[in-house]
C-alpha positions in Angstrom: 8.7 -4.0 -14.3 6.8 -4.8 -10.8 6.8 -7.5 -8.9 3.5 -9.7 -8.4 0.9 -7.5 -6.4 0.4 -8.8 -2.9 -2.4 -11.4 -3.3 0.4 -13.4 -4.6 3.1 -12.7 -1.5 3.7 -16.0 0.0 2.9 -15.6 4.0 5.4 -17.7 5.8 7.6 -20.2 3.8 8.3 -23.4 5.4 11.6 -25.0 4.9 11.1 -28.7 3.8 12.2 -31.4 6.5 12.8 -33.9 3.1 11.7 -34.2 -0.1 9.0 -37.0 1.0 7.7 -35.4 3.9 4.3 -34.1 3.5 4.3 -30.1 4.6 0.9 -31.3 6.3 2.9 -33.8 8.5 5.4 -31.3 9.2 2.7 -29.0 10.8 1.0 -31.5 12.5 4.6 -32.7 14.3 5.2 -29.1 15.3 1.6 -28.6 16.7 1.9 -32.3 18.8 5.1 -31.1 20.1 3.8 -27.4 21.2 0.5 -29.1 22.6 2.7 -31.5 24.8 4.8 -28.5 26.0 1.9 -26.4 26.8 -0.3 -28.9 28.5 3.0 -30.0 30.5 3.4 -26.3 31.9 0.0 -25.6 32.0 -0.1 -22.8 30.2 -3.3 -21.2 28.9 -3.0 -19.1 26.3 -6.7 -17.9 25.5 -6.9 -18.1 21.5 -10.0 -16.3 20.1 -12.1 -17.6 17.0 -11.4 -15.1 14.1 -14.3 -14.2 11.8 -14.0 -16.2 8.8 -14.9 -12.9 6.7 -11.3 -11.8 7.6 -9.5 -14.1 6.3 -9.6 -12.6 2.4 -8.6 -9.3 3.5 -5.0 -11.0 4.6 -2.4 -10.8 2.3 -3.1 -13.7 0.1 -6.7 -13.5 0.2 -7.3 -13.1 -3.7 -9.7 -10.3 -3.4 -9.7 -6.7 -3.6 -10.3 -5.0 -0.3 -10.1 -0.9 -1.7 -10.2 1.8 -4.1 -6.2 1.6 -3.5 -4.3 -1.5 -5.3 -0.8 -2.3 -4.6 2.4 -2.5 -6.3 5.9 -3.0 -5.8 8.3 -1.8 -7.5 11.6 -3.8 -8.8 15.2 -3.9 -7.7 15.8 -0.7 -9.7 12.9 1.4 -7.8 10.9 1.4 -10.4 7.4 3.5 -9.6 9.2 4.3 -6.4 9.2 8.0 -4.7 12.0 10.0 -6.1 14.5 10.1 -2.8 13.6 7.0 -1.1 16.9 5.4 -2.2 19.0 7.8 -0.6 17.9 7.5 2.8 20.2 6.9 6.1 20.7 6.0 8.9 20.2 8.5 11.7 21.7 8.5 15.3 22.8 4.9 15.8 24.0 4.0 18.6 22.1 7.4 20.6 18.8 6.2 20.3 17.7 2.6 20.7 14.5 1.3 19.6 12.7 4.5 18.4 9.1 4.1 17.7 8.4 7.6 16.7 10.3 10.7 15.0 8.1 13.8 15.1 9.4 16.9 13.3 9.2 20.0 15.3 8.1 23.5 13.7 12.0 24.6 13.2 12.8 21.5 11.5 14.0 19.7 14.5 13.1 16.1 15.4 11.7 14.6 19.0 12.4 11.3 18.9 10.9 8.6 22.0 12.9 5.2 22.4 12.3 2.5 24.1 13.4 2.7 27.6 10.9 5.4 28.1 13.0 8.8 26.8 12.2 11.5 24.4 15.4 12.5 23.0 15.9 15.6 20.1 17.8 16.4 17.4 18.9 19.9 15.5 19.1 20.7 12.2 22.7 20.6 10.9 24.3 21.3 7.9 22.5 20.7 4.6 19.9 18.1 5.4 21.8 16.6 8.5 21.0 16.4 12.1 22.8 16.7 15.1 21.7 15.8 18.7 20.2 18.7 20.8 22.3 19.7 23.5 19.0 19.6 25.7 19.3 16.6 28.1 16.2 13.8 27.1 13.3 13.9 29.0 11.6 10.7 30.8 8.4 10.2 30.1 7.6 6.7 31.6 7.3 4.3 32.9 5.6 2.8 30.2 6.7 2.8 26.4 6.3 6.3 24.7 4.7 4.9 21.1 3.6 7.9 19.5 3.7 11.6 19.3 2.4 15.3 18.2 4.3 18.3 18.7 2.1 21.5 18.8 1.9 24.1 16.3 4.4 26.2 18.5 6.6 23.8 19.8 6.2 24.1 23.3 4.5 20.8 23.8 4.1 17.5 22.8 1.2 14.9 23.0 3.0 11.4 23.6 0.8 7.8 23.8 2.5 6.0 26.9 1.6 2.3 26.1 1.2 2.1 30.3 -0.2 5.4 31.2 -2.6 6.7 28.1 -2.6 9.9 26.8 0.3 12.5 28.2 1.1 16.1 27.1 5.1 17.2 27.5 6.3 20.5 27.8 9.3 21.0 25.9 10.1 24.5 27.3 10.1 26.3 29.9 7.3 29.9 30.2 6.1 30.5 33.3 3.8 32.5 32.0 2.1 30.3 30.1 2.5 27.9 32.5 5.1 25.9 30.8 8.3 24.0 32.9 10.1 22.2 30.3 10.0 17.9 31.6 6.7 18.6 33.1 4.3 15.5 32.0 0.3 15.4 32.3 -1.6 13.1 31.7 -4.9 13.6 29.8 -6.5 10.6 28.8 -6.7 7.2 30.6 -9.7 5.6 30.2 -12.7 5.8 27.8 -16.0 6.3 27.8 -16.1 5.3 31.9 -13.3 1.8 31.0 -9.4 2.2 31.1 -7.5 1.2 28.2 -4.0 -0.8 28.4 -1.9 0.0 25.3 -2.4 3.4 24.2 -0.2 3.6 20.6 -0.6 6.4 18.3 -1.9 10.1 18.2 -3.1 12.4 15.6 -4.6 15.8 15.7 -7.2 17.0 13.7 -6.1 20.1 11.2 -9.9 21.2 11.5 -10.9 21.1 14.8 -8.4 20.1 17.1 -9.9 17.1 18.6 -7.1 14.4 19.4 -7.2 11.0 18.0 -5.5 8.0 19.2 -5.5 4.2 19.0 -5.5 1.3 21.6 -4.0 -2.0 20.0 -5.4 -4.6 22.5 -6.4 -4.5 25.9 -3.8 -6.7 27.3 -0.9 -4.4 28.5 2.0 -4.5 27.8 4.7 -6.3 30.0 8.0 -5.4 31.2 10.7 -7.2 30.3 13.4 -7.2 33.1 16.3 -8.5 31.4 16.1 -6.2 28.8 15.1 -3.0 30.7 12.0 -2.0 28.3 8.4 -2.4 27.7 8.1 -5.5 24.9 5.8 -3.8 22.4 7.0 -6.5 20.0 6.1 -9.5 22.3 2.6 -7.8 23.3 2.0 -7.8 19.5 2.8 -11.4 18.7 1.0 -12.8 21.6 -2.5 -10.4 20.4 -1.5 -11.8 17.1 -1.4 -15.4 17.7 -4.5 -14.8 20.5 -6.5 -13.4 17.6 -7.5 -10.4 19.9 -9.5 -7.9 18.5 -9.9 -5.5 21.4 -8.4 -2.6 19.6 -9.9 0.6 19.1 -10.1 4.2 17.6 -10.2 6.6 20.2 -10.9 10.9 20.2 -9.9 13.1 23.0 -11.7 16.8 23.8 -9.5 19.0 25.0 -12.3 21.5 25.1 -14.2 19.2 28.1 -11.4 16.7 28.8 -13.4 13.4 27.4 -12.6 10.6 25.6 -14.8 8.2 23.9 -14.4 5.4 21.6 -15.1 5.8 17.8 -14.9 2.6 17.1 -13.6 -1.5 18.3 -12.7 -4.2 17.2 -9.6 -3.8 15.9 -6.8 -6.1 15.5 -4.4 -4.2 16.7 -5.0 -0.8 15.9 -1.4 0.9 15.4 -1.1 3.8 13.8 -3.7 7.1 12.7 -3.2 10.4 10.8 -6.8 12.0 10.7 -7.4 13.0 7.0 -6.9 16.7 5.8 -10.7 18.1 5.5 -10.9 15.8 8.6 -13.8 13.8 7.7 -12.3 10.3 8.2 -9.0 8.9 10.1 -6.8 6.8 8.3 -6.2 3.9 10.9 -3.3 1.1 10.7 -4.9 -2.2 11.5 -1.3 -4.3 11.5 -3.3 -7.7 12.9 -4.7 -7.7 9.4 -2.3 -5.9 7.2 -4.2 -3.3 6.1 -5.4 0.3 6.9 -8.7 1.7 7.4 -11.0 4.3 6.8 -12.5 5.2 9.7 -15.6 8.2 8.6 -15.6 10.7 11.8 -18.1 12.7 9.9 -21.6 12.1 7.9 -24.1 9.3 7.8 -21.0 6.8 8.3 -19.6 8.2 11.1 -18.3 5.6 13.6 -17.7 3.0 10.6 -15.1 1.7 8.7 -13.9 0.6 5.4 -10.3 -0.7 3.8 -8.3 2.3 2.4 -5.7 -0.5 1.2 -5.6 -4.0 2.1 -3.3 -7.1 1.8 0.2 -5.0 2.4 2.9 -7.5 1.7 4.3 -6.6 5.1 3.8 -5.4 8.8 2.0 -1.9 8.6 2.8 0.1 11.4 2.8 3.9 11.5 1.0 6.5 9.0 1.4 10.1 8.6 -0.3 12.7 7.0 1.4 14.0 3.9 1.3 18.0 4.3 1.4 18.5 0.6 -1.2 16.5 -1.0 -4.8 15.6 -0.1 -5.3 12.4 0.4 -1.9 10.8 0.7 -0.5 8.9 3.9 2.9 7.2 4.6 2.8 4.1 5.8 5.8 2.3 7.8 6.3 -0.9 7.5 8.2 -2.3 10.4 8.6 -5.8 9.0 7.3 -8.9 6.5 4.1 -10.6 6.6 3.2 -11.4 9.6 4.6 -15.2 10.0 1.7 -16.5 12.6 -1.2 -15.2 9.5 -1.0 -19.2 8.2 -2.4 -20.1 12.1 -5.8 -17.7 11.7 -8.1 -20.4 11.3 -7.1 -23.0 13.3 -8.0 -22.2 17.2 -6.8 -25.2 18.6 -3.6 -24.8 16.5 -2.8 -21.3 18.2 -3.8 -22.3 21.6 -1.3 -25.2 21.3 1.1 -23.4 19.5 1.0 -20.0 21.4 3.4 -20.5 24.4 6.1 -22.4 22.0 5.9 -19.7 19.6 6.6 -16.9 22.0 9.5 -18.6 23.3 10.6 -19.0 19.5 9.9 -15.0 18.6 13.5 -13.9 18.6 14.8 -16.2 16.4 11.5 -15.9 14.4 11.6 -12.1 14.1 15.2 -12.5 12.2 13.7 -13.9 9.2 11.2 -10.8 8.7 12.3 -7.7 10.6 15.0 -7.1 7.7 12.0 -6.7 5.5 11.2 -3.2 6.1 9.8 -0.5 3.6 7.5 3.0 3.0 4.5 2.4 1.4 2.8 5.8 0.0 -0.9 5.5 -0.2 -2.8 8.0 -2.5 -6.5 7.8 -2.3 -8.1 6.6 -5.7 -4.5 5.9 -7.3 -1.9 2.8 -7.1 0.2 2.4 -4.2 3.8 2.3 -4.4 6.3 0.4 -1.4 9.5 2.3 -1.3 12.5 0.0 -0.2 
């Protein structure tokens, strides 16, 4: 038995203030009392008018947006991947806000958290891990997002959300020209502009050119108090902005240029370039969906939905190694809860400094909501709890 698909997810569920209270008054309350705090601390928040051909590829939207439909399975993992059940919990307490976990050619994993570490782990036992004995590496400032290790192991291409585009070595050959910690950077601008929020990075398995994604060009901001770059407050604010400054971006490392493939993006997240390397699959998480983005043939530069209206907050992607045409997808939350506010410009610009301040005790209600959704070309789509 499946659940409904996700045209029928609710987006954000309002708790009633009474049983006579009109939901309409109840939103227009909330939107007095954020205009009168904004407008008292004069606090301009820059909302952006969303394209009203958007708006049905949100979950909710009532129409299909791709060749890939989506289903989810029951309380009994019905249709889900056989495994997903048993996953666990890995390192708590090491390794604090980990964005990416890259697996290393002898089975190892690099991990990068979020005060600006890569940290590694060992095979154990069975199909257990222990952490390496090698001391982490700092690669910041900045937020390490995400990673590529190199067919050998000796490097690692990381996306520093304040710097752009580094390479890491992870060992140590002077002849090669290797010194384990040493960090280059490769990439910080594009096509003659800098970006501000470099994200994720994928390597082509038929040429070797680099891919990687800018979310926004706002960068992202320090928070003091907590000691880390705020990736999730960057996010919310692009959300409720309706910025669409994201972008696909390619990296030579034959002649050391970068150019964009293409904008527009609301908030481009994560990419895993396809196996015969014709397209990149790109995570657009501003509009829950991810795209096709054609890197080769009459549509190069364009895009189309591989799957749309994902009951929940895409994120990453990765390749799957074993069968054409199948991605992962990480979903690091619920639907986003600010998708209700798309239309209504005036609503976010009032709204956008109150809801901010609320985004803690917001996130609560939809960060438990997390999931893997397997995406197979041409077949249905199955979200793995």
């Amino acid at each position: 038995t499946l659940l409904p698909r996700a045209s029928t997810v609710p987006i954000l569920k309002m708790s009633a203030a009474g049983p006579n209270v009109p939901r309409r008054l109840v939103y227009l309350s909330v939107a007095a009392a954020a205009a009168a705090v904004s407008w008292n601390l004069r606090l301009p928040f820059g909302a952006r008018f969303v394209r009203p051909d958007l708006l049905p590829l949100l979950p909710g939207g009532g129409r299909d947006t791709g060749p890939v439909s989506l289903l989810l399975p029951d309380g009994d993992g019905t249709g889900a991947v056989s495994g997903a059940a048993s996953a666990v919990r890995l390192f708590e307490g090491s390794a604090a806000g980990v964005e990416s976990v890259v697996v290393r050619p002898d089975g190892g994993l690099i991990l990068l958290d979020k005060y600006g570490y890569l940290r590694e782990a060992d095979p154990g036992p069975g199909r257990s891990y222990v952490p390496s004995q090698r001391p982490p590496l700092y690669v910041g400032p900045g937020r390490p997002l995400g990673a590529h290790v190199s067919a050998d192991g000796t490097s690692v291409l990381v996306c520093n959300s304040l710097v752009g585009l580094l390479r890491v070595d992870l060992a140590t050959d002077p002849a090669r020209g290797l010194a384990r910690g040493r960090t280059e950077l490769l990439s910080g601008s594009a096509d003659g502009r800098p970006f501000h929020y470099a994200n994720d990075v994928d390597v082509s398995p038929t040429d070797g050119s680099v891919y990687f994604t800018s979310s926004v060009d706002e960068p992202v901001r320090y928070n003091a108090a907590a000691g880390f770059y705020d990736t999730l407050a960057a996010y919310a604010s692009a959300a409720l902005r309706g910025d669409a400054s994201g972008a696909l971006l390619r990296y030579d490392p034959a002649t050391g240029d970068t150019q964009k493939i293409i904008g527009g993006l609301f908030y481009a997240n994560g990419v895993a370039v396809s196996h015969d390397g014709s397209y990149a699959a790109v995570v657009e998480t501003g509009t829950h969906r991810v795209l096709k983005v054609h890197l080769t043939g009459p549509k190069k530069g364009t895009a189309t939905t591989l799957i749309g209206r994902i009951p929940g907050s895409p994120d990453g992607i990765s390749r799957s190694e074993t069968a054409p045409g199948r991605f992962w997808v990480a979903m690091v939350a619920g639907p986003n809860i600010f998708l209700k506010l798309t239309p209504y410009v005036w609503l976010r610009e009032a709204c956008g400094p109150l809801l901010l301040g609320m985004l803690p005790t917001l996130m609560k209600k939809v960060i438990p909501y997390t999931g893997v959704l397997l995406v197979q070309e041409g077949l249905d789509s199955v979200i793995c709890p």
